[in-house]
LORO-171216 format. One line per field, with one value per residue (C-alpha): residue number from 1; residue in three letters; chain; x, y, z. Coordinates in Angstrom, 2 decimals. Example, Ala and Ser with C-alpha at 12.3 -4.5 7.8 and 13.67 -1.06 7.14 Angstrom:
i = c(1 / 2) $
aa = c(ala / ser) $
ch = c(A / A) $
X = c(12.30 / 13.67) $
Y = c(-4.50 / -1.06) $
Z = c(7.80 / 7.14) $
END
This chain:
i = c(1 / 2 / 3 / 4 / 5 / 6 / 7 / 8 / 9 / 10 / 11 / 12 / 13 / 14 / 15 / 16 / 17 / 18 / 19 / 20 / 21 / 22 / 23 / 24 / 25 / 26 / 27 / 28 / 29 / 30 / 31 / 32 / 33 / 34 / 35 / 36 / 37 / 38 / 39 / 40 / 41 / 42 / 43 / 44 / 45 / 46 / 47 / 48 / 49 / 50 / 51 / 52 / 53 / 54 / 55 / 56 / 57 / 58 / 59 / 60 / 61 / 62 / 63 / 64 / 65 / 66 / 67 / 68 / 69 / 70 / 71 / 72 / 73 / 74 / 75 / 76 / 77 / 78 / 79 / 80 / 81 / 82 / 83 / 84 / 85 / 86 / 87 / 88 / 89 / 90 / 91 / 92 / 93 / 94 / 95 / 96 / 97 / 98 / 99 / 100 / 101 / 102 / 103 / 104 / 105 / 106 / 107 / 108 / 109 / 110 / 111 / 112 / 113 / 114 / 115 / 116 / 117 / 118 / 119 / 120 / 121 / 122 / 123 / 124 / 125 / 126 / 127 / 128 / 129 / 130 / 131 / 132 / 133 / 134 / 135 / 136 / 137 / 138 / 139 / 140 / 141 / 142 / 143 / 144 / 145 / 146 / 147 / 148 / 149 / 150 / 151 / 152 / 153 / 154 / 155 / 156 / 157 / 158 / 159 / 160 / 161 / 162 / 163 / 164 / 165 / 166 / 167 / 168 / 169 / 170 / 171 / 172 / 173 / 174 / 175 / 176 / 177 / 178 / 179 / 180 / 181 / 182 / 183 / 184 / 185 / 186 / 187 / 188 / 189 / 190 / 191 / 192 / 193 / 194 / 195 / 196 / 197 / 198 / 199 / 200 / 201 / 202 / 203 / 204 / 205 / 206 / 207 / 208 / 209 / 210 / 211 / 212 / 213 / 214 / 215 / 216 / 217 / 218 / 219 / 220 / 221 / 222 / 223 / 224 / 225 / 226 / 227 / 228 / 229 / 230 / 231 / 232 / 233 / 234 / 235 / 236 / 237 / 238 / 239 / 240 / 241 / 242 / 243 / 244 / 245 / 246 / 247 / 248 / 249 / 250 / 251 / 252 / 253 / 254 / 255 / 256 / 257 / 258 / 259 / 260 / 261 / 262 / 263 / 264 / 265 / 266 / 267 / 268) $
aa = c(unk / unk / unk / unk / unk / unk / unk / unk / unk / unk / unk / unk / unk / unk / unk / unk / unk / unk / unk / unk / unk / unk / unk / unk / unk / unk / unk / unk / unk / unk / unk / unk / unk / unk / unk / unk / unk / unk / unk / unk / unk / unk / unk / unk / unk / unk / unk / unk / unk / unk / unk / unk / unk / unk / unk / unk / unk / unk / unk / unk / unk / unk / unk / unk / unk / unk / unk / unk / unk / unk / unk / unk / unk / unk / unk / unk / unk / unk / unk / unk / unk / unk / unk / unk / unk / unk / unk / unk / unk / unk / unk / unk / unk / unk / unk / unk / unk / unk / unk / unk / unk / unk / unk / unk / unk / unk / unk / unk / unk / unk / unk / unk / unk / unk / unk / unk / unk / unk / unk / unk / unk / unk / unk / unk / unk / unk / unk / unk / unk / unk / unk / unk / unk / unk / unk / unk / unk / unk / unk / unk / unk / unk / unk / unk / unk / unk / unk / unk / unk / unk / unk / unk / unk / unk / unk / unk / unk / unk / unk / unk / unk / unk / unk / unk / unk / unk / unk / unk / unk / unk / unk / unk / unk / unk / unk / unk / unk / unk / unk / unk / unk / unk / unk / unk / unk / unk / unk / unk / unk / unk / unk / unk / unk / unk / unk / unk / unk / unk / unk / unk / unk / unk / unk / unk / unk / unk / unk / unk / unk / unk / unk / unk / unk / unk / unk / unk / unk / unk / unk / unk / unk / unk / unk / unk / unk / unk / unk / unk / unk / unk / unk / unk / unk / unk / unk / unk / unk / unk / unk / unk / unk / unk / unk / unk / unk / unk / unk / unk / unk / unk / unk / unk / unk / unk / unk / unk / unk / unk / unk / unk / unk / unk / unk / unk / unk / unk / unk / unk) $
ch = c(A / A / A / A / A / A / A / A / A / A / A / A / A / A / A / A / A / A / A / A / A / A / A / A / A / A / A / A / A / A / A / A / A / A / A / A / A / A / A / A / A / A / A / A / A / A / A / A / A / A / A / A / A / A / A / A / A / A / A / A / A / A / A / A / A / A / A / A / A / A / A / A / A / A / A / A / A / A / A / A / A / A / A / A / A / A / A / A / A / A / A / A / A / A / A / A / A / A / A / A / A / A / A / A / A / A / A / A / A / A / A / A / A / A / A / A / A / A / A / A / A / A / A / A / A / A / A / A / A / A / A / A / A / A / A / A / A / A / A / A / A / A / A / A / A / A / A / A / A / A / A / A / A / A / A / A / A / A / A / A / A / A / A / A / A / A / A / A / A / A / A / A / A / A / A / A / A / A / A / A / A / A / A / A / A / A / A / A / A / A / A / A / A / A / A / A / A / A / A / A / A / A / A / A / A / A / A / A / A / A / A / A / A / A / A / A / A / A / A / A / A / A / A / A / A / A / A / A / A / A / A / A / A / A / A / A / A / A / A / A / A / A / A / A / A / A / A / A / A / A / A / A / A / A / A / A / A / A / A / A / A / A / A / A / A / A / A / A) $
X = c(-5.92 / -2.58 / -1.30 / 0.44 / 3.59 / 1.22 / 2.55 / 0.23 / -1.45 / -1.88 / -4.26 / -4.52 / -7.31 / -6.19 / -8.98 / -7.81 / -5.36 / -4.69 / -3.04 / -0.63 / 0.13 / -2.59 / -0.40 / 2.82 / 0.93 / -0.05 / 3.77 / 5.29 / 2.57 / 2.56 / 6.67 / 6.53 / 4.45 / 0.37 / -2.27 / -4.25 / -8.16 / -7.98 / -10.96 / -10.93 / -13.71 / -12.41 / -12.17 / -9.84 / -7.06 / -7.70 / -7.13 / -4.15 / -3.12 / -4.24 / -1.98 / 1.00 / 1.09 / 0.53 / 2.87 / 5.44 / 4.86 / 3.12 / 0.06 / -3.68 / -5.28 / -9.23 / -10.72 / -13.77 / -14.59 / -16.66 / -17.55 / -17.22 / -18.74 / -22.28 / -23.70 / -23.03 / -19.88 / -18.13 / -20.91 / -19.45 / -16.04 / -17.06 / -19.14 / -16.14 / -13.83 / -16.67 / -17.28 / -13.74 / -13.41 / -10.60 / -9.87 / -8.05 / -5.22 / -4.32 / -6.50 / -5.41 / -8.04 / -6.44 / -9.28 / -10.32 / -9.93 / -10.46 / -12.42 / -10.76 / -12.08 / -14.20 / -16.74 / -19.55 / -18.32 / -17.83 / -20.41 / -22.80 / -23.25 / -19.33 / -18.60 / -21.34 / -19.29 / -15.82 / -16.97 / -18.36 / -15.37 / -12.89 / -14.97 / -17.64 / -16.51 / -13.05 / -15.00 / -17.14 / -14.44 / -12.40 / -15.55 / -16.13 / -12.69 / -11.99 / -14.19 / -11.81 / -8.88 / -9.13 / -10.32 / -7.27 / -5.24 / -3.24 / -3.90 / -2.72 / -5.03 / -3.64 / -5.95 / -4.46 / -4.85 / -2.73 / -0.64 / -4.09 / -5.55 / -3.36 / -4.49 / -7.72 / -7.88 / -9.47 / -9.72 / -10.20 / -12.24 / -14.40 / -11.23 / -9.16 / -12.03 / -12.42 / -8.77 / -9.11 / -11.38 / -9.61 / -6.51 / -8.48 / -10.07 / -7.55 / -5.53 / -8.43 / -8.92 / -5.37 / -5.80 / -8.40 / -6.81 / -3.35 / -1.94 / -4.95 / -2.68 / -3.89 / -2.31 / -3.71 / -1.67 / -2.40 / -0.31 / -0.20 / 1.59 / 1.69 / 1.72 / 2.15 / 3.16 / -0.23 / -3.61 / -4.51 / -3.84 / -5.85 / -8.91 / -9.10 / -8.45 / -5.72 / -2.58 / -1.83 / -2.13 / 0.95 / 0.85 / 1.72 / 3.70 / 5.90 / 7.29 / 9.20 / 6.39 / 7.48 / 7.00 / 4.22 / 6.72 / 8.27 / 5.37 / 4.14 / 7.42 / 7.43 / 3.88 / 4.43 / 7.09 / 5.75 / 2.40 / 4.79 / 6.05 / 2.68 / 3.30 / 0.27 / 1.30 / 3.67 / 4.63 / 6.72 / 9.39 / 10.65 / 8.92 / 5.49 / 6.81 / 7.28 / 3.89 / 2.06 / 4.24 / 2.92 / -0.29 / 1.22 / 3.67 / 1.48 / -1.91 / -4.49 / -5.66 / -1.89 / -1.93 / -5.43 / -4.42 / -1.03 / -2.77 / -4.57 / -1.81 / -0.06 / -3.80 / -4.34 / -3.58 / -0.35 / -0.38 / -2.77) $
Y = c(9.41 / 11.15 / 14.16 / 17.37 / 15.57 / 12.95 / 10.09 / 7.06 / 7.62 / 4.13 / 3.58 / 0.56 / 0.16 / -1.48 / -2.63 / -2.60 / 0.08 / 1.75 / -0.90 / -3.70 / -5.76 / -3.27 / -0.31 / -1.93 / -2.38 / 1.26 / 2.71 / 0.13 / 0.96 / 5.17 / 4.68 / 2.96 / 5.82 / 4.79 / 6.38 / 4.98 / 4.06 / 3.17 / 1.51 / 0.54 / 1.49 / 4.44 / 7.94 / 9.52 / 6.94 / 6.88 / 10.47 / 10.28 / 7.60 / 9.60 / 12.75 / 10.55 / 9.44 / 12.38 / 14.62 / 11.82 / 10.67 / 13.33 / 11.05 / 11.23 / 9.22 / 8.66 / 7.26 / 5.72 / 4.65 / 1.53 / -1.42 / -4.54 / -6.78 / -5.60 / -5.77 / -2.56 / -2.06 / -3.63 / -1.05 / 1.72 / 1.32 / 1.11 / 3.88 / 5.75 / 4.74 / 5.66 / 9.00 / 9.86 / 8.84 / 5.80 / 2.62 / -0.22 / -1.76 / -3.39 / -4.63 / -5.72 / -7.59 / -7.46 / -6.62 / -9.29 / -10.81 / -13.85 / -15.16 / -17.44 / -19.91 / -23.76 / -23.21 / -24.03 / -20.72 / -18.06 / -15.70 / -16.68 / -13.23 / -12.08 / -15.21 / -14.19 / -10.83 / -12.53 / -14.67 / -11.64 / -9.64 / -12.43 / -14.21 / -12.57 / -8.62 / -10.28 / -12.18 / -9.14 / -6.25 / -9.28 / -9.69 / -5.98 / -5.17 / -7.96 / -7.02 / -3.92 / -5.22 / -8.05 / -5.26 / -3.70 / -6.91 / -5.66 / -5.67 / -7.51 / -8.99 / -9.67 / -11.78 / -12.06 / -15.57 / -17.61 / -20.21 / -21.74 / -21.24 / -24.97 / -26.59 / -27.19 / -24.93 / -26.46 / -23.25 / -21.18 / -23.29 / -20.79 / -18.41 / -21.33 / -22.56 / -19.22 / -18.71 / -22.07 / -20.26 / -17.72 / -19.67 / -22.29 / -19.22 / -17.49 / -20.28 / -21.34 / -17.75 / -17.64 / -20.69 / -19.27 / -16.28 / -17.34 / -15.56 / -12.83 / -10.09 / -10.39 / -12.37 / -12.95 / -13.73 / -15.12 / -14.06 / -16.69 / -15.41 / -17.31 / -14.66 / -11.57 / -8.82 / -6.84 / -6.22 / -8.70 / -11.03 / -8.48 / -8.10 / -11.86 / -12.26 / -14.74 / -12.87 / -16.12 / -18.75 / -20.65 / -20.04 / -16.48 / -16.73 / -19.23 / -18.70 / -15.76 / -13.97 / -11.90 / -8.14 / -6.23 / -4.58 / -7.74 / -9.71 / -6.76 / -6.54 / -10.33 / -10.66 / -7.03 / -8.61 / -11.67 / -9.81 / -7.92 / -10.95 / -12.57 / -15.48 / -17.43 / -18.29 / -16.37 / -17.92 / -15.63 / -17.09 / -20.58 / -21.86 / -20.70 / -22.86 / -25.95 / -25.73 / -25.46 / -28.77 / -30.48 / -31.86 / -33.59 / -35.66 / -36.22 / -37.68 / -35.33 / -36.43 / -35.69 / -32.07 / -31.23 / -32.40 / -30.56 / -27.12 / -27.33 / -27.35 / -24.77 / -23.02 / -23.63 / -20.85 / -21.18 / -22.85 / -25.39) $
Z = c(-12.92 / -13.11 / -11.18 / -12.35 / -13.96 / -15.88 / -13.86 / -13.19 / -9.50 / -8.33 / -4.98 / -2.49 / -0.26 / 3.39 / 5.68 / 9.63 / 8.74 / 11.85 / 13.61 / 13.64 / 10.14 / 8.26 / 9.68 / 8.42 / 5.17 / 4.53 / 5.19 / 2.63 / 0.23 / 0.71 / 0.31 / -2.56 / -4.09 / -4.07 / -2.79 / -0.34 / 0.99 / 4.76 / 6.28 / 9.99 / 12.92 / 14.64 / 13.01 / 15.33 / 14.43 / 10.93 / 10.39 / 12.48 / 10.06 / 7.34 / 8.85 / 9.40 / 5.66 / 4.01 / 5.75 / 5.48 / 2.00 / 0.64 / -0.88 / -0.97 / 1.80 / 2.29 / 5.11 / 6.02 / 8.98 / 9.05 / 11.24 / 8.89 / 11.15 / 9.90 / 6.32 / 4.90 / 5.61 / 2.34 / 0.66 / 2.62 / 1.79 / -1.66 / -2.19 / -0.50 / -3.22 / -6.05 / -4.62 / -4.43 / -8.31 / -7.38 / -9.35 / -6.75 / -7.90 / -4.93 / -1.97 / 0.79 / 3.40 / 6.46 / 8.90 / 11.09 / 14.73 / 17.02 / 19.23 / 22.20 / 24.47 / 24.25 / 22.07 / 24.60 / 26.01 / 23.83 / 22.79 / 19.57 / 18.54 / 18.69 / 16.29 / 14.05 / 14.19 / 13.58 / 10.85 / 8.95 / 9.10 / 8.25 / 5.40 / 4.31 / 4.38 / 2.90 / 0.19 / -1.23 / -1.19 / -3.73 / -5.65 / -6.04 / -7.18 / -9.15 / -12.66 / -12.60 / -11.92 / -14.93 / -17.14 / -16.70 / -16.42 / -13.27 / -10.19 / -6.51 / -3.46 / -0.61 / 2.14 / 5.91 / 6.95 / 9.19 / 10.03 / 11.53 / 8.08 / 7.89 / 11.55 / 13.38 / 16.58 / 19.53 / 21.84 / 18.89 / 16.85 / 14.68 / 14.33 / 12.41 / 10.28 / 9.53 / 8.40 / 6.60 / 4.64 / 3.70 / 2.31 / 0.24 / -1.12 / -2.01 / -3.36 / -5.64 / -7.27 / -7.81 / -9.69 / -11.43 / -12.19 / -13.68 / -16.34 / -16.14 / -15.07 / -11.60 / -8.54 / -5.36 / -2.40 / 1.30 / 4.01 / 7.01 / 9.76 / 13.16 / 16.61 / 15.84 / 18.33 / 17.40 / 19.46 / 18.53 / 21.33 / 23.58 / 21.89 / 21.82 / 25.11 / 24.89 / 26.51 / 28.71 / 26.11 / 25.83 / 21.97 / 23.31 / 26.53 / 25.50 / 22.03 / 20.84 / 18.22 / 15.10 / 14.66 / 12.82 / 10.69 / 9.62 / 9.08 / 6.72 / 4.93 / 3.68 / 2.90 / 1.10 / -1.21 / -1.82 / -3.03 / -5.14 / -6.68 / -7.22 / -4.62 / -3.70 / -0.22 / 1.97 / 5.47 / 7.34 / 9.39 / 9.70 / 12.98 / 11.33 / 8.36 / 10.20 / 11.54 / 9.07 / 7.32 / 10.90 / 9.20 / 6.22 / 8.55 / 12.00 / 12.20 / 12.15 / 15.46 / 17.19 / 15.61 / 17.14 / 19.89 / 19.83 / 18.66 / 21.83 / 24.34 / 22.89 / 22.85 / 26.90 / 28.99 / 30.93 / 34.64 / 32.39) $
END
């Protein structure tokens, strides 16, 4: 597709694009001159999104708003993108969320939920733009995952399995894809100043209340340019670095038990 003066439009679909790291995400990408698909779950903010970008960067934006917690949802998003007559080239699977508390606890259902959104939803929006992408031999995925993705999570324990999942995925179809004209990248932040923290219900963890956490914008900006350069991994900041090196040098046993201290809610 190419616009008046015959240049190339390029278009990036964001999922969780009205808040936090997915936010960040859409600003670098509408700067940097492509068009975007949001996807997140409520209308009003997407089209305030939506208004924001356009009027600032002058691109096209699409919305759809879509829960990706239930089965159709990856359709959705993708019947979006065919009706508005879009090709992808970069995705970026940010959507997802946590669940915090012993796992005796927490609610089946709302795990079922989580586990859709961050594997599942994540897994078929990569298989569905993937053919295209090779076709074209160009093309950048970019799968939020976490400096838990490294660590087992008492506390947490379906949320870090689940980001465990995303990293071995992604690293394996980056393998997979070498020298295809297509990278994929994981991003593993630790805490993030985001909503994150709220909507899991984990404000008063220590992992929170005790450590100084990095910025949406900041977090965005590094994973942005690592996608850019085709990185596999990106860990932002040095602290989340260390962690995730704290399997590799401490029994597995000692981290667990480690990653649940800093997972107990302070006073503790």
């Amino acid at each position: 597709m190419t616009d008046a003066g015959n240049a190339i439009r390029r278009t990036a679909l964001v999922t969780g694009a009205t808040s936090g790291i997915g936010y960040e995400f859409t600003k670098l990408l509408a700067r940097d001159g492509y068009d975007l698909v949001l996807a997140a779950r409520s209308q009003e903010r997407l089209e305030a999104v939506a208004g924001e970008l356009r009027t600032e960067h002058g691109r096209r934006v699409e919305t759809v708003a879509v829960d990706l917690a239930r089965d159709d949802g990856s359709g959705k998003v993708f019947q979006a993108v065919d009706d508005a007559g879009l090709a992808i080239d970069i995705l970026i699977n940010n959507a997802g969320y946590a669940v915090y508390g012993p796992f005796k606890d927490t609610d089946l259902d709302i795990e079922i939920q989580m586990m859709h959104v961050n594997m599942l939803t994540l897994t078929t929006l990569t298989k569905r733009v993937l053919p295209l992408m090779l076709g074209r031999r160009s093309g950048k995925i970019l799968n939020v995952a976490s400096t838990a993705s490294f660590l087992p999570g008492p506390l947490m324990a379906v949320y870090y399995a689940s980001k465990a999942y995303v990293l071995s995925f992604t690293e394996a179809i980056a393998e997979e894809l070498r020298d295809s004209g297509v990278t994929v990248t994981a991003l593993c932040p630790g805490p993030t100043a985001t909503g994150f923290q709220h909507r899991a219900a984990m404000e008063e963890s220590k992992s929170v209340k005790d450590r100084e956490i990095m910025g949406a914008a900041a977090v965005a900006a590094i994973g942005y340019e690592g996608m850019m350069q085709g990185k596999a991994i990106v860990i932002p900041g040095l602290r989340n670095k260390l962690t995730t090196e704290a399997p590799r040098v401490l029994p597995r046993r000692v981290v667990t038990r480690l990653v649940r201290r800093s997972q107990e809610r302070v006073g503790t």
